[in-house]
PDB file of N, CA, C and O in Angstrom, chain B, residues numbered from 101:
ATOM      1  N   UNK B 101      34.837 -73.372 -61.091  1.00  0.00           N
ATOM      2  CA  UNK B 101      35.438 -72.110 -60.704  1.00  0.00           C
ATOM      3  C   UNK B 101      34.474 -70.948 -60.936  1.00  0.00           C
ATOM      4  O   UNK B 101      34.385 -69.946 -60.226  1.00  0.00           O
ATOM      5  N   UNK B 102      33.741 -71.237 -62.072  1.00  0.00           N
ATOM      6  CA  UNK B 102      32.862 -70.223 -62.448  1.00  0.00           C
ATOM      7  C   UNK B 102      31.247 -69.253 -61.616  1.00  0.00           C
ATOM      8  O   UNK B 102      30.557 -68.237 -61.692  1.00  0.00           O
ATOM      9  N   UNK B 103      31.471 -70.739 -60.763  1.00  0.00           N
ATOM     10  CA  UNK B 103      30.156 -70.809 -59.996  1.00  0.00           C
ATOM     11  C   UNK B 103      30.663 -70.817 -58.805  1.00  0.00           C
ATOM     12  O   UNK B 103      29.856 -70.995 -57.892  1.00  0.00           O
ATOM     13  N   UNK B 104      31.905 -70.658 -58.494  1.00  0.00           N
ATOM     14  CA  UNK B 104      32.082 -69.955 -56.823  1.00  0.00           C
ATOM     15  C   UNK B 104      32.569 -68.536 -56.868  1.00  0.00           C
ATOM     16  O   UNK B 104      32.835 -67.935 -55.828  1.00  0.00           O
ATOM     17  N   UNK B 105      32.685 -68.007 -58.020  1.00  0.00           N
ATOM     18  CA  UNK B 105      32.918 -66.930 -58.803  1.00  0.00           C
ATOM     19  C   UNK B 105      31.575 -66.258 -58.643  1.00  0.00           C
ATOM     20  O   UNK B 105      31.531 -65.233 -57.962  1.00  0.00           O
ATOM     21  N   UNK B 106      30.546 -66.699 -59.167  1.00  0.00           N
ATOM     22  CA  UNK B 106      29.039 -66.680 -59.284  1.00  0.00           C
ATOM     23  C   UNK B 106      28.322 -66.217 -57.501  1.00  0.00           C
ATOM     24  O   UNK B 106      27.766 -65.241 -56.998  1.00  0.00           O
ATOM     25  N   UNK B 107      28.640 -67.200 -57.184  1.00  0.00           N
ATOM     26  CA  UNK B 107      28.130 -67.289 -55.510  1.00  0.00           C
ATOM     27  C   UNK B 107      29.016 -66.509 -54.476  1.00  0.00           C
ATOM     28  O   UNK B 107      28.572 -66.421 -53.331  1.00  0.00           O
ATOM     29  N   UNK B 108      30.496 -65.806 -54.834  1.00  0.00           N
ATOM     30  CA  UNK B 108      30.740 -64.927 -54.019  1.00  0.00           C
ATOM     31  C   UNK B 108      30.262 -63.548 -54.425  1.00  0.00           C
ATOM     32  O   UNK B 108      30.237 -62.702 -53.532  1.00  0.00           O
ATOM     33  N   UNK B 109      29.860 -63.183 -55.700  1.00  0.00           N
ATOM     34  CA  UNK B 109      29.147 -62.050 -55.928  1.00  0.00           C
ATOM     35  C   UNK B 109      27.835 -62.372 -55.604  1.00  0.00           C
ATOM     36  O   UNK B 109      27.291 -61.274 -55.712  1.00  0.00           O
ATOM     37  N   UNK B 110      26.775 -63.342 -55.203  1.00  0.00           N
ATOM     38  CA  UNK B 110      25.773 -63.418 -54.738  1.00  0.00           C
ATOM     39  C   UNK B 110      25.696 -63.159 -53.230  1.00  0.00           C
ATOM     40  O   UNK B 110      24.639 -62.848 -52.682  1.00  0.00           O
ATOM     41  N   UNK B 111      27.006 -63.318 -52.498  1.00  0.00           N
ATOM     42  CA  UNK B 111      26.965 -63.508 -50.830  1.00  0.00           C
ATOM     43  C   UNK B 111      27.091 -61.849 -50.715  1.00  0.00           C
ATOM     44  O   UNK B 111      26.341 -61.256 -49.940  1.00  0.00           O
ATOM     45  N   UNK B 112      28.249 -60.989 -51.662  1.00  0.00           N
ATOM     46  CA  UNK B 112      28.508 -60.044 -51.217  1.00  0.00           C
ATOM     47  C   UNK B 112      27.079 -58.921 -51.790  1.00  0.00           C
ATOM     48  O   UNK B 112      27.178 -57.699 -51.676  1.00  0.00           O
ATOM     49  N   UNK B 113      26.095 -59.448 -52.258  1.00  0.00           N
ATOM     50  CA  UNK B 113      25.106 -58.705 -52.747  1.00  0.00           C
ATOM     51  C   UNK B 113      23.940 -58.784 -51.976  1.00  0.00           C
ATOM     52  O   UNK B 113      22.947 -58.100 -52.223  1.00  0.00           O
ATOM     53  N   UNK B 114      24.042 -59.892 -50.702  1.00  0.00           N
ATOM     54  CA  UNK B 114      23.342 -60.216 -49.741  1.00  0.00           C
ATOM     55  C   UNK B 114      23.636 -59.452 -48.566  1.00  0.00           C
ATOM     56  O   UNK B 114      22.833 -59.058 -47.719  1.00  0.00           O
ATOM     57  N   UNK B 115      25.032 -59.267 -48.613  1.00  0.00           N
ATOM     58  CA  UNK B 115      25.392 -58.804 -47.513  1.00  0.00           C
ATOM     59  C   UNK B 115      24.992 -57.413 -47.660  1.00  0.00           C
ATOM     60  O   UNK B 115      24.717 -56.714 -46.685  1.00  0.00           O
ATOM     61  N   UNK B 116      24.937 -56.829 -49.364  1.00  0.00           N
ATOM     62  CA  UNK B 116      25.186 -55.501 -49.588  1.00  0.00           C
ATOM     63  C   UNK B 116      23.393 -55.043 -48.614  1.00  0.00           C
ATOM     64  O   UNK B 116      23.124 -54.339 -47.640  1.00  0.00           O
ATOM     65  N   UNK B 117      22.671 -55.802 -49.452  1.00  0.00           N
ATOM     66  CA  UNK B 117      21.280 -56.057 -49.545  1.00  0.00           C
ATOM     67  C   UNK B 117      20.720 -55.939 -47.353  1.00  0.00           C
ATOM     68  O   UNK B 117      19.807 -55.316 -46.810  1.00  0.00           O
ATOM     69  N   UNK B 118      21.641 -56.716 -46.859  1.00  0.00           N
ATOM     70  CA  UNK B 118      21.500 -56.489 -45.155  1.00  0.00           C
ATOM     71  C   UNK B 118      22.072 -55.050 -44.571  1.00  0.00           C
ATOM     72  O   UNK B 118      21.383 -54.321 -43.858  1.00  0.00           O
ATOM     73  N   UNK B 119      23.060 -54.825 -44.863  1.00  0.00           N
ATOM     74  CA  UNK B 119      23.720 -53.758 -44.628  1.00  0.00           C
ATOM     75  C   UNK B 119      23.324 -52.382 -45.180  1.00  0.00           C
ATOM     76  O   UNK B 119      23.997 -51.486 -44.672  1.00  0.00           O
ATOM     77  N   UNK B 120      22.387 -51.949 -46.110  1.00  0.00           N
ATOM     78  CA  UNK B 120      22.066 -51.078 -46.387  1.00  0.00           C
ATOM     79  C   UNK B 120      21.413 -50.414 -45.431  1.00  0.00           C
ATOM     80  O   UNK B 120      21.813 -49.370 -44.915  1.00  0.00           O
ATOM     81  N   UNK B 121      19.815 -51.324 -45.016  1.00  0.00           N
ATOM     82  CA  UNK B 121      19.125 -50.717 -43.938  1.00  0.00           C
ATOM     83  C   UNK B 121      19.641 -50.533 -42.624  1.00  0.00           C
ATOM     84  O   UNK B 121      19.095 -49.851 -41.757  1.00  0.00           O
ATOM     85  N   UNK B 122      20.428 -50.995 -42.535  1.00  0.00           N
ATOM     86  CA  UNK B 122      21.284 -51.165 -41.456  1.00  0.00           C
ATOM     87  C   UNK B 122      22.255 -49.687 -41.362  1.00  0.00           C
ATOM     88  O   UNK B 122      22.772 -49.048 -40.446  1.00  0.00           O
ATOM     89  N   UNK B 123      22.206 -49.615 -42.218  1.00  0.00           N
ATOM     90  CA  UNK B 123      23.305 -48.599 -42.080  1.00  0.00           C
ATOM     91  C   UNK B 123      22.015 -46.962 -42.314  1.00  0.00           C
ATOM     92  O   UNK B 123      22.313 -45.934 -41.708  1.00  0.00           O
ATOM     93  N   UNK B 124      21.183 -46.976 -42.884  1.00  0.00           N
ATOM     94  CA  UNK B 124      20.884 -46.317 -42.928  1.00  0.00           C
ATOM     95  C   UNK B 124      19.781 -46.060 -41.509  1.00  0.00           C
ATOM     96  O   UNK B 124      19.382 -45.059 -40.914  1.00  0.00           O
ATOM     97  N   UNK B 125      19.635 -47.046 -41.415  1.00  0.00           N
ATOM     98  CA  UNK B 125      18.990 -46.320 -39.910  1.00  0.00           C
ATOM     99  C   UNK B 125      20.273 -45.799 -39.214  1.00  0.00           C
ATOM    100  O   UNK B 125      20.079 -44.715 -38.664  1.00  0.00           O
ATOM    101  N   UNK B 126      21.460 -46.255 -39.100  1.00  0.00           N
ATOM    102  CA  UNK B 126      22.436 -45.993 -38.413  1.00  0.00           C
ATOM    103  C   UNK B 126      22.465 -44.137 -38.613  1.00  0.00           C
ATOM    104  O   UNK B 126      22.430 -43.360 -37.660  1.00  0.00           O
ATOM    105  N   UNK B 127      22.535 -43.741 -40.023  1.00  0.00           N
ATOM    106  CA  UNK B 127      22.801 -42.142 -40.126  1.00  0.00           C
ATOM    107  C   UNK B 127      21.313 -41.593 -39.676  1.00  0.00           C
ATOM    108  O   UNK B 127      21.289 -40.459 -39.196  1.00  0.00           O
ATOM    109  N   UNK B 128      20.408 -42.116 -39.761  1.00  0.00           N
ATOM    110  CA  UNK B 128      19.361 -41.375 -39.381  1.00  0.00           C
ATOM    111  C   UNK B 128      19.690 -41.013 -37.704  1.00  0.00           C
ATOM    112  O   UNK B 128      19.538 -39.922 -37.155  1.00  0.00           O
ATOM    113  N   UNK B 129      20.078 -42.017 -37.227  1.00  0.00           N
ATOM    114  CA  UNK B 129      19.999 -41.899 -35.319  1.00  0.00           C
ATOM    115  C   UNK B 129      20.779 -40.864 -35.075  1.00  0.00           C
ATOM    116  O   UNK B 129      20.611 -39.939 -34.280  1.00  0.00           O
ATOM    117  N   UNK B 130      22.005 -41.168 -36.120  1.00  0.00           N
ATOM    118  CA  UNK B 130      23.746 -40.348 -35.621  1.00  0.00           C
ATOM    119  C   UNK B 130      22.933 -38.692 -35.961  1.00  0.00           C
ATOM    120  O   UNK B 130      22.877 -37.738 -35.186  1.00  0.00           O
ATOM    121  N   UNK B 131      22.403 -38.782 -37.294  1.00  0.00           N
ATOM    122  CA  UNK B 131      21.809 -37.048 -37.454  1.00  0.00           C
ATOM    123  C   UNK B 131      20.781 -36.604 -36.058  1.00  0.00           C
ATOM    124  O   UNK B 131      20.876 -35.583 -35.377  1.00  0.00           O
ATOM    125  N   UNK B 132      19.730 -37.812 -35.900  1.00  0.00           N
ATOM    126  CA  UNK B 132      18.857 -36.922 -35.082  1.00  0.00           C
ATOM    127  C   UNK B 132      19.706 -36.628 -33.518  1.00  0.00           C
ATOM    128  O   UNK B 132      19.448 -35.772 -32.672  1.00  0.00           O
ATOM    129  N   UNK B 133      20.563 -37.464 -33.518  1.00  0.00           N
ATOM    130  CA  UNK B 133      21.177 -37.176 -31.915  1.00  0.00           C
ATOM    131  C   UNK B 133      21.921 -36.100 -31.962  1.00  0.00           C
ATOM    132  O   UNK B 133      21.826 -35.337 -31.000  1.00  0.00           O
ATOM    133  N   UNK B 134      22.921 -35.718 -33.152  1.00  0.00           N
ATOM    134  CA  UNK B 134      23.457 -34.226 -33.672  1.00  0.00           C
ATOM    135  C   UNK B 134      22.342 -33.022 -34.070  1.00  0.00           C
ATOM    136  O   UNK B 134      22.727 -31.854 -34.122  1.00  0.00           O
ATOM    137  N   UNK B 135      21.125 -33.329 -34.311  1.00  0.00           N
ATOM    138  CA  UNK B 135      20.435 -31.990 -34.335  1.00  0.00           C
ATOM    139  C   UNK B 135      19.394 -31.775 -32.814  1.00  0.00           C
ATOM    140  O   UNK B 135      18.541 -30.970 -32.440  1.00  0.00           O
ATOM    141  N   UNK B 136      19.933 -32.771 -32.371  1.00  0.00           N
ATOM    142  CA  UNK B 136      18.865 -32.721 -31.132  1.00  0.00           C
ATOM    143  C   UNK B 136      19.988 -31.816 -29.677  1.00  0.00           C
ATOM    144  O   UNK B 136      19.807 -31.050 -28.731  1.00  0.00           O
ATOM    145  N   UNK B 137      21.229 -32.623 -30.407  1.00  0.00           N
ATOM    146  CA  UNK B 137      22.625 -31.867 -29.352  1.00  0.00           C
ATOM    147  C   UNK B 137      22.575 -29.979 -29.674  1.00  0.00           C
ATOM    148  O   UNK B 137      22.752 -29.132 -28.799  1.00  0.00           O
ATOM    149  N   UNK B 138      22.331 -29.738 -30.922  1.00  0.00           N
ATOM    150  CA  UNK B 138      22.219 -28.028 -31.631  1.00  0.00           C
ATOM    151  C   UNK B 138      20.928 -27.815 -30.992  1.00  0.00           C
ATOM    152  O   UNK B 138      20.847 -26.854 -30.227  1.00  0.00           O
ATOM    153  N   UNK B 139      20.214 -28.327 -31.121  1.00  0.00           N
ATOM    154  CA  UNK B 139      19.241 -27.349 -30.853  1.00  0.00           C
ATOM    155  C   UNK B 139      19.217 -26.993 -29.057  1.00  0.00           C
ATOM    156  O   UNK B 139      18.940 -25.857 -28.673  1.00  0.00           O
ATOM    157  N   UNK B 140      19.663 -28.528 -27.712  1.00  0.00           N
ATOM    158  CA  UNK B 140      20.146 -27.805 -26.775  1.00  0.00           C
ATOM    159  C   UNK B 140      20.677 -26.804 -26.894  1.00  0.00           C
ATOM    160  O   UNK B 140      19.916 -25.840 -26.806  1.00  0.00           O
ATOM    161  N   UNK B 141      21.293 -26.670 -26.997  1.00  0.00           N
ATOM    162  CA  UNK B 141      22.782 -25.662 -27.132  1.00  0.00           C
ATOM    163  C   UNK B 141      22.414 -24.569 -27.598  1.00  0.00           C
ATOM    164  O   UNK B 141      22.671 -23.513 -27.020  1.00  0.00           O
ATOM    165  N   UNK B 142      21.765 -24.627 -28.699  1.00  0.00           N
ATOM    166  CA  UNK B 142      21.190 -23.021 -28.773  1.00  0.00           C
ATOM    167  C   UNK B 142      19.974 -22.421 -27.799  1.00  0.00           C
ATOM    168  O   UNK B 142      19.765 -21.281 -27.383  1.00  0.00           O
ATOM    169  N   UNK B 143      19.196 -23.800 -27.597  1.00  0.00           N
ATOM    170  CA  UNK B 143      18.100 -23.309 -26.518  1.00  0.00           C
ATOM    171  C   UNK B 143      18.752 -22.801 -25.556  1.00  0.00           C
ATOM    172  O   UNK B 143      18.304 -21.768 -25.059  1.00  0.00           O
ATOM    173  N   UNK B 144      20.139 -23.454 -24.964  1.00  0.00           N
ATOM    174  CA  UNK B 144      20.742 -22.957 -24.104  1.00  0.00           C
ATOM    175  C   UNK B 144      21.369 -21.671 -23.735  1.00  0.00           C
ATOM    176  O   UNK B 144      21.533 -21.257 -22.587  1.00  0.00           O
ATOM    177  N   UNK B 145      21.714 -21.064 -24.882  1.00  0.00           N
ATOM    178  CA  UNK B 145      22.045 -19.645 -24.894  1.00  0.00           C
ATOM    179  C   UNK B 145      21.633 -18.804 -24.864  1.00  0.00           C
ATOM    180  O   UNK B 145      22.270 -17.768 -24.671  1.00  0.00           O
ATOM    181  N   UNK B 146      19.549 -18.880 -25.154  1.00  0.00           N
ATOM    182  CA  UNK B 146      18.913 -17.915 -25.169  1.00  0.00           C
ATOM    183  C   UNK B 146      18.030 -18.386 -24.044  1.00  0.00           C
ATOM    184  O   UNK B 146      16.968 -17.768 -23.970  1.00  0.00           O
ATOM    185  N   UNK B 147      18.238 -19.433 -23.058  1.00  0.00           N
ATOM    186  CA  UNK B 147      17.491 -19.186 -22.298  1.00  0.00           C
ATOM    187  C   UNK B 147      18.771 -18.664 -20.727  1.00  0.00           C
ATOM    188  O   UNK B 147      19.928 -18.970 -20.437  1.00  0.00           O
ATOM    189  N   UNK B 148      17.664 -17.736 -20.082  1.00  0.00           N
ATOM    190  CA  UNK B 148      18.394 -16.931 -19.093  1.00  0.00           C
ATOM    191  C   UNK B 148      18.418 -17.732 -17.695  1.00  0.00           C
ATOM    192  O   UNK B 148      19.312 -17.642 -16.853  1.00  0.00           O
ATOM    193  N   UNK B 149      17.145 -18.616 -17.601  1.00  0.00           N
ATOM    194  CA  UNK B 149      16.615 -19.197 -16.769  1.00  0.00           C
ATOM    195  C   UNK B 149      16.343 -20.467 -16.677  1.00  0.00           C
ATOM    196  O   UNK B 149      15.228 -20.851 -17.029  1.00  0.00           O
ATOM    197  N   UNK B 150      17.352 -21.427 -16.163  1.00  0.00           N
ATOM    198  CA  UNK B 150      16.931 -22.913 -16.582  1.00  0.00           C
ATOM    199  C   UNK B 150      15.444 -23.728 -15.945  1.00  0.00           C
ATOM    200  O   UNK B 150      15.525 -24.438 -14.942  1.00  0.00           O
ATOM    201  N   UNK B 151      14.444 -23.564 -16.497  1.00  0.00           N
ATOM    202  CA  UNK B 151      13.113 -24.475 -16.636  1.00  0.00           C
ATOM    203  C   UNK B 151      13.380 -25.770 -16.000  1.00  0.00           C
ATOM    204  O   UNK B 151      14.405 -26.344 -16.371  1.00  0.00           O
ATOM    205  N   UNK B 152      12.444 -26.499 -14.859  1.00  0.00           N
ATOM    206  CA  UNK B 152      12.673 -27.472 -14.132  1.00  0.00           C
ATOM    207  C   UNK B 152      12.377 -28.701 -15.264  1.00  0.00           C
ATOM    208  O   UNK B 152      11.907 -28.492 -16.383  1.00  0.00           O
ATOM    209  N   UNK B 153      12.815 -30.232 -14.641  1.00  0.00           N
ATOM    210  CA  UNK B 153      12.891 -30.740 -15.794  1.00  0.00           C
ATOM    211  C   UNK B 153      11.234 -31.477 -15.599  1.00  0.00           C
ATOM    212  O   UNK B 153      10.899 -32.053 -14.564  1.00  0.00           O
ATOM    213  N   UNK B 154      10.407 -31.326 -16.709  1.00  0.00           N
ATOM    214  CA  UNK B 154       9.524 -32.159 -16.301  1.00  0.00           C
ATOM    215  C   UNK B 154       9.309 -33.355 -16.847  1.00  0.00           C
ATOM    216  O   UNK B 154       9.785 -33.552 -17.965  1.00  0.00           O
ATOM    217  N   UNK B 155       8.696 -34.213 -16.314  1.00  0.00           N
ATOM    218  CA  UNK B 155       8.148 -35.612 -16.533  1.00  0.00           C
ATOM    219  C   UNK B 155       6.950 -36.011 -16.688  1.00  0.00           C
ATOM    220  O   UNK B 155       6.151 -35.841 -15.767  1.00  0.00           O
ATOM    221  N   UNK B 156       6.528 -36.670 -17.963  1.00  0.00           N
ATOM    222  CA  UNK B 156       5.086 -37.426 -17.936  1.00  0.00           C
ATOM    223  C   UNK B 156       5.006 -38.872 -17.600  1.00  0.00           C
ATOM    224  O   UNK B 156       6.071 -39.434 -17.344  1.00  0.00           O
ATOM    225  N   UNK B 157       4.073 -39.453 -17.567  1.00  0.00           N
ATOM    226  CA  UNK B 157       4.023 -40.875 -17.873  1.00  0.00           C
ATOM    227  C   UNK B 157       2.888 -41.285 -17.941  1.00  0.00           C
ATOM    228  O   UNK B 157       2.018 -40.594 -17.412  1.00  0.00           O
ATOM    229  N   UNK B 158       2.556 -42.372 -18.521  1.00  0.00           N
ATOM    230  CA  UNK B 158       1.206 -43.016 -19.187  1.00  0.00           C
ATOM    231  C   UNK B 158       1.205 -44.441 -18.227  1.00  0.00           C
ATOM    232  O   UNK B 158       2.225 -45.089 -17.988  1.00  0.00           O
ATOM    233  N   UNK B 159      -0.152 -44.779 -17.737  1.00  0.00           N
ATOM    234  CA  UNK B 159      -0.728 -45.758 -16.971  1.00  0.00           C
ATOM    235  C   UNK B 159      -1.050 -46.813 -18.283  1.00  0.00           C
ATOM    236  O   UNK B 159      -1.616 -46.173 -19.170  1.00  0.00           O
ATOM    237  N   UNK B 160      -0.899 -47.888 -18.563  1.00  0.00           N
ATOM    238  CA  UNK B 160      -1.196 -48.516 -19.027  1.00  0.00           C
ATOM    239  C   UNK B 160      -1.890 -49.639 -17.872  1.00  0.00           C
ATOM    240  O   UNK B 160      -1.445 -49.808 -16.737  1.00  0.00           O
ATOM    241  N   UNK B 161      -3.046 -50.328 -18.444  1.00  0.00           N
ATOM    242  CA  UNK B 161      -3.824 -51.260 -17.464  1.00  0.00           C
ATOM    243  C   UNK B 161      -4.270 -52.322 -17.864  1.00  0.00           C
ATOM    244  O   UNK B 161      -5.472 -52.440 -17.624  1.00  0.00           O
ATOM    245  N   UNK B 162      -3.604 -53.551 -18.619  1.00  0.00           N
ATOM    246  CA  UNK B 162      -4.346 -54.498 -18.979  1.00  0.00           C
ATOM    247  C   UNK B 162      -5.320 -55.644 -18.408  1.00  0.00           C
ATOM    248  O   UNK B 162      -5.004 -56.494 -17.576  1.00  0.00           O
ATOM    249  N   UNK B 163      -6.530 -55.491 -19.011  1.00  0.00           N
ATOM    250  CA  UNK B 163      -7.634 -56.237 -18.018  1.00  0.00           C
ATOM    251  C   UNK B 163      -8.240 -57.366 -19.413  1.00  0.00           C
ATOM    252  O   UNK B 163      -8.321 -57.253 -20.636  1.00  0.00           O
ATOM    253  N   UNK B 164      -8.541 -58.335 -18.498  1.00  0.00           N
ATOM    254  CA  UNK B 164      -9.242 -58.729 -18.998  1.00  0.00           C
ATOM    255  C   UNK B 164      -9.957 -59.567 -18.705  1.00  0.00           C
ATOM    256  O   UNK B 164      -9.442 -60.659 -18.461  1.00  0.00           O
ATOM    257  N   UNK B 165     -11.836 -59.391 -18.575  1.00  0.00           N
ATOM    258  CA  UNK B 165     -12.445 -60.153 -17.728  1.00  0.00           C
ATOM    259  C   UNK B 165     -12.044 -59.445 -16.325  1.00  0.00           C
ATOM    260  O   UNK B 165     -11.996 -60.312 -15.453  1.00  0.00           O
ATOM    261  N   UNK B 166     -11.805 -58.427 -15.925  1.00  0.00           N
ATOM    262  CA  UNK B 166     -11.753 -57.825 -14.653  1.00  0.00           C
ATOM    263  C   UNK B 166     -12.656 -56.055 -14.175  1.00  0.00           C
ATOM    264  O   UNK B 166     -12.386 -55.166 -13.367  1.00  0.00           O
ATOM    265  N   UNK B 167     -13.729 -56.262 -15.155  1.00  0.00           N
ATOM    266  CA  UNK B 167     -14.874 -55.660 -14.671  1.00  0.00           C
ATOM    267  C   UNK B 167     -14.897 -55.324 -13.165  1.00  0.00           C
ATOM    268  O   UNK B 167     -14.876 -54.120 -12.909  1.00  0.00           O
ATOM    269  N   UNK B 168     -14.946 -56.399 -11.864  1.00  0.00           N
ATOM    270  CA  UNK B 168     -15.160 -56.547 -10.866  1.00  0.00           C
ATOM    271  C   UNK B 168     -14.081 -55.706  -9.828  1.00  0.00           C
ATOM    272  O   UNK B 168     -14.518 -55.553  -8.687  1.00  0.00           O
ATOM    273  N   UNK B 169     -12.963 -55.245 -10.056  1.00  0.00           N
ATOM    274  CA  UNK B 169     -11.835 -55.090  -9.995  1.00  0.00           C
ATOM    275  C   UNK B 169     -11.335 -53.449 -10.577  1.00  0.00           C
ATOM    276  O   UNK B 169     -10.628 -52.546 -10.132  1.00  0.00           O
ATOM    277  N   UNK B 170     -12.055 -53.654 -11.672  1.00  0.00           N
ATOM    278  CA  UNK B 170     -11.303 -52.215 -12.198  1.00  0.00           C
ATOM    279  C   UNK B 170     -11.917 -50.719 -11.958  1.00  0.00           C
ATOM    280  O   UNK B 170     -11.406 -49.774 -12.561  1.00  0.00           O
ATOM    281  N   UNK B 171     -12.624 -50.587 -11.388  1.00  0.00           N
ATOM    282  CA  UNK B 171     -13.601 -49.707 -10.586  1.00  0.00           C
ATOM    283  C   UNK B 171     -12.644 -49.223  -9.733  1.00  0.00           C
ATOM    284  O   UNK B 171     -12.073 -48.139  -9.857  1.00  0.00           O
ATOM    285  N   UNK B 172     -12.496 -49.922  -8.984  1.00  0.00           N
ATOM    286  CA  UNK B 172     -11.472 -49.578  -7.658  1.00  0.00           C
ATOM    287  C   UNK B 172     -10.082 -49.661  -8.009  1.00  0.00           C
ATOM    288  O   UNK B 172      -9.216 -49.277  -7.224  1.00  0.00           O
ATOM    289  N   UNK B 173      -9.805 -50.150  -9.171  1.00  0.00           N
ATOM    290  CA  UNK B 173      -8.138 -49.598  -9.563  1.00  0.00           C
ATOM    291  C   UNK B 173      -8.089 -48.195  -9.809  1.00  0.00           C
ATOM    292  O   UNK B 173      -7.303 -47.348  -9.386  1.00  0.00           O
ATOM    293  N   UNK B 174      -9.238 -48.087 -10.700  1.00  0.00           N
ATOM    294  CA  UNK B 174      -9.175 -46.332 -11.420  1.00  0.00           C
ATOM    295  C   UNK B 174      -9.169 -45.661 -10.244  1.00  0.00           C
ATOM    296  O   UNK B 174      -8.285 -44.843  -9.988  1.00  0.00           O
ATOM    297  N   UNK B 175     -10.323 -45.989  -9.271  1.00  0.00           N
ATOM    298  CA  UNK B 175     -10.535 -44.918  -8.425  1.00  0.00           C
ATOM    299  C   UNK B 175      -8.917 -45.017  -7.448  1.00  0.00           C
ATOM    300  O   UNK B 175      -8.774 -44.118  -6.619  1.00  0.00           O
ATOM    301  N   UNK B 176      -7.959 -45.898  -7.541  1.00  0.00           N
ATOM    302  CA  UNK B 176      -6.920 -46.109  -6.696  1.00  0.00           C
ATOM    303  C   UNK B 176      -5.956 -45.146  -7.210  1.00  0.00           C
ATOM    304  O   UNK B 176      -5.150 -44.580  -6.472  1.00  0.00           O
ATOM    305  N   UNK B 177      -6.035 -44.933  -8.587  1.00  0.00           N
ATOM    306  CA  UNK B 177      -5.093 -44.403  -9.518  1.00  0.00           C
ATOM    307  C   UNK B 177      -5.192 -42.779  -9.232  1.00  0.00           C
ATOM    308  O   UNK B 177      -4.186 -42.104  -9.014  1.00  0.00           O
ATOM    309  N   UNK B 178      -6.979 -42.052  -9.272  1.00  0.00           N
ATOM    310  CA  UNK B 178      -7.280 -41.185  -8.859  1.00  0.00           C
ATOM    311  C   UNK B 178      -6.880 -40.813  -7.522  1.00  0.00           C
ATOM    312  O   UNK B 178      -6.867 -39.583  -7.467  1.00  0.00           O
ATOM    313  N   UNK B 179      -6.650 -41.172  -6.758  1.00  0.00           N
ATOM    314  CA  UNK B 179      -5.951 -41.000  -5.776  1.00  0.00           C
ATOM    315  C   UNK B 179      -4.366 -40.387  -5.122  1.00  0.00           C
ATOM    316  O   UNK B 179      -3.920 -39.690  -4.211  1.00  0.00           O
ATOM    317  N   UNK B 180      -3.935 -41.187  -6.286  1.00  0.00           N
ATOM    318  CA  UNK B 180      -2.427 -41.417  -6.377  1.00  0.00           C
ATOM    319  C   UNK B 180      -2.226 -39.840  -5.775  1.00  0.00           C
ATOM    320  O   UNK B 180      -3.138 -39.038  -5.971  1.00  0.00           O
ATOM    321  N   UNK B 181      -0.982 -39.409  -5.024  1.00  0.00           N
ATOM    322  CA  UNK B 181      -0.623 -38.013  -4.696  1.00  0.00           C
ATOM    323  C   UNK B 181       0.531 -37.520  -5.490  1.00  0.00           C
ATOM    324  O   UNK B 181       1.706 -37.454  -5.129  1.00  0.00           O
ATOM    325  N   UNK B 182      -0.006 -37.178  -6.658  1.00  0.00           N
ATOM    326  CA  UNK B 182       0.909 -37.205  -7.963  1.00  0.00           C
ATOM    327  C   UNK B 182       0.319 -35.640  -8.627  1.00  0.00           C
ATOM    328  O   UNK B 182      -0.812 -35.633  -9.114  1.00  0.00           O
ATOM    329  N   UNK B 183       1.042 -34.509  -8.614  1.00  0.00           N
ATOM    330  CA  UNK B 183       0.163 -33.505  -9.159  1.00  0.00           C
ATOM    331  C   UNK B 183      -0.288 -33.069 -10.683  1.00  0.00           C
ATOM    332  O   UNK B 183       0.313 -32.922 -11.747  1.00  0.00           O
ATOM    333  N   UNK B 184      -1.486 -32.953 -10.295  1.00  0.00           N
ATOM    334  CA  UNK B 184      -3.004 -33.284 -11.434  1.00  0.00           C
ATOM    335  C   UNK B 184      -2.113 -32.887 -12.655  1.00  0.00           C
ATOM    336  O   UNK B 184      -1.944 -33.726 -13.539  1.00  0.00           O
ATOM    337  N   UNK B 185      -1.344 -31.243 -12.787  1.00  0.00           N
ATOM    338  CA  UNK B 185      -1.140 -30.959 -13.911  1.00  0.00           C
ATOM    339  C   UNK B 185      -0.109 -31.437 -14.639  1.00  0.00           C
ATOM    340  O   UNK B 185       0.288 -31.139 -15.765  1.00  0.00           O
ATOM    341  N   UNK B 186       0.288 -32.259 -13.802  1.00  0.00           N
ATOM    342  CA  UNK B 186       1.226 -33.214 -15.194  1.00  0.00           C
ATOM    343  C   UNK B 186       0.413 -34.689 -15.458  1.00  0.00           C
ATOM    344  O   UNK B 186       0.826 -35.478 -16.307  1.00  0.00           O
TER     345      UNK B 186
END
């Protein structure tokens, strides 16, 4: 009796032990998505003029052994009709 006594305070100290990080990433997300909602909202009130939305994005290109080839990707990429300043 003593030792399933023993081993349910070991399961619930495992569980405690999983559930901590777990939970604490959980309040980190819930805060940053609540200070990220305030700070819209106030940006929103002081701005008069809503700003278009812009977009970046990053080319990633994995090569390998394609020397022969990647000359004319870059220069394909340079091309692209995508404007320069973003």
């Amino acid at each position: 009796m003593f030792i399933v006594y023993v081993l349910r305070w070991l399961l619930l100290a495992m569980e405690a032990l999983i559930a901590g990080p777990i939970l604490y990433l959980y309040v980190i997300s819930i805060s940053a998505i609540v200070t990220d909602k305030k700070r819209q909202a106030k940006n929103a009130r002081f701005s008069c003029v809503a700003e278009p939305m812009r977009s970046t994005f990053a080319i990633l290109v994995p090569a390998h052994n394609e020397q022969d080839i990647l000359g004319a990707l870059l220069d394909s990429l340079v091309d692209l009709d995508y404007p320069k300043d973003r």
